[in-house]
C-alpha positions, -999 to 999 in steps of 0.1 A, spaced: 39 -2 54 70 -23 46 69 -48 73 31 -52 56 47 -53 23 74 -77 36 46 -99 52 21 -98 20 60 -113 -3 62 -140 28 29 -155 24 33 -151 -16 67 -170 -15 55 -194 6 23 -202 -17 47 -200 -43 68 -228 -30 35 -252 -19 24 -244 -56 58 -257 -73 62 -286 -50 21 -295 -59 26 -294 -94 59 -311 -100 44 -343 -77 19 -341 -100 -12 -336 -72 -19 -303 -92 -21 -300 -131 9 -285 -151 2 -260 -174 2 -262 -213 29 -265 -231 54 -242 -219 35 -222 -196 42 -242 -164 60 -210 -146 37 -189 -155 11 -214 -141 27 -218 -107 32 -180 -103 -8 -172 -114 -20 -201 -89 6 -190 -60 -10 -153 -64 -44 -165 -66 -43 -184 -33 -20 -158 -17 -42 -130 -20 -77 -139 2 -48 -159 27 -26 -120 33 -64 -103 33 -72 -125 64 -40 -131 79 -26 -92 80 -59 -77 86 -41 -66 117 -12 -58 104 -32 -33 77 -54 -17 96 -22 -4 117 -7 8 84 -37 21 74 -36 41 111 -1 56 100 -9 61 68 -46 87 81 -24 102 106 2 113 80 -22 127 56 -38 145 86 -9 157 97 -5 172 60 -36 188 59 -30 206 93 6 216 76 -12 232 47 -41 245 65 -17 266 88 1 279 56 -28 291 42 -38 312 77 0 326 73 -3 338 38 -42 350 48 -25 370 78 3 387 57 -23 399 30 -49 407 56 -14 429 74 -6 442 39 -36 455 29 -43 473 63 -11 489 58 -23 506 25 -3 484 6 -7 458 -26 -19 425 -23 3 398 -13 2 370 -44 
């Protein structure tokens, strides 16, 4: 998930640089008053975002792997807790003996 993170801040600084250089040669409009920065940063994510949604398609769909495989791992985790704690009631009661909270 980093290297993806890492990846997605790449192509966003590198939009971010085209941006600048566009609008300070004056090929793309500057915005008002003293909202330039904040103009350059808007249209750098703005044209980042579909560019990373094609380019690390790839790169996501492994993450997303890693990321199913965790959770499922999880869920087999809890899952075999709960059977443990079933057993030791289940033990306890046959025993003669309280609950198990």
């Amino acid at each position: 998930m980093l290297r993806y993170t890492l990846m997605r801040l790449g192509i966003f600084a590198g939009c971010l640089l085209v941006v600048w250089g566009l609008v300070y040669s004056g090929i793309a409009p500057r915005g008002l008053g003293g909202s330039n920065y904040l103009w350059v940063v808007l249209l750098s994510l703005v044209i980042s975002a579909p560019i990373s949604f094609v380019v690390l398609r790839g790169e996501r769909d492994r993450a997303s792997e890693r990321i199913v495989a965790r959770v499922d791992r999880a869920k087999a985790n809890l899952q075999a807790n709960r059977s443990m704690e079933d057993e030791a009631d289940d033990a306890q009661r046959a025993h003669g003996g309280p609950a198990v909270r």
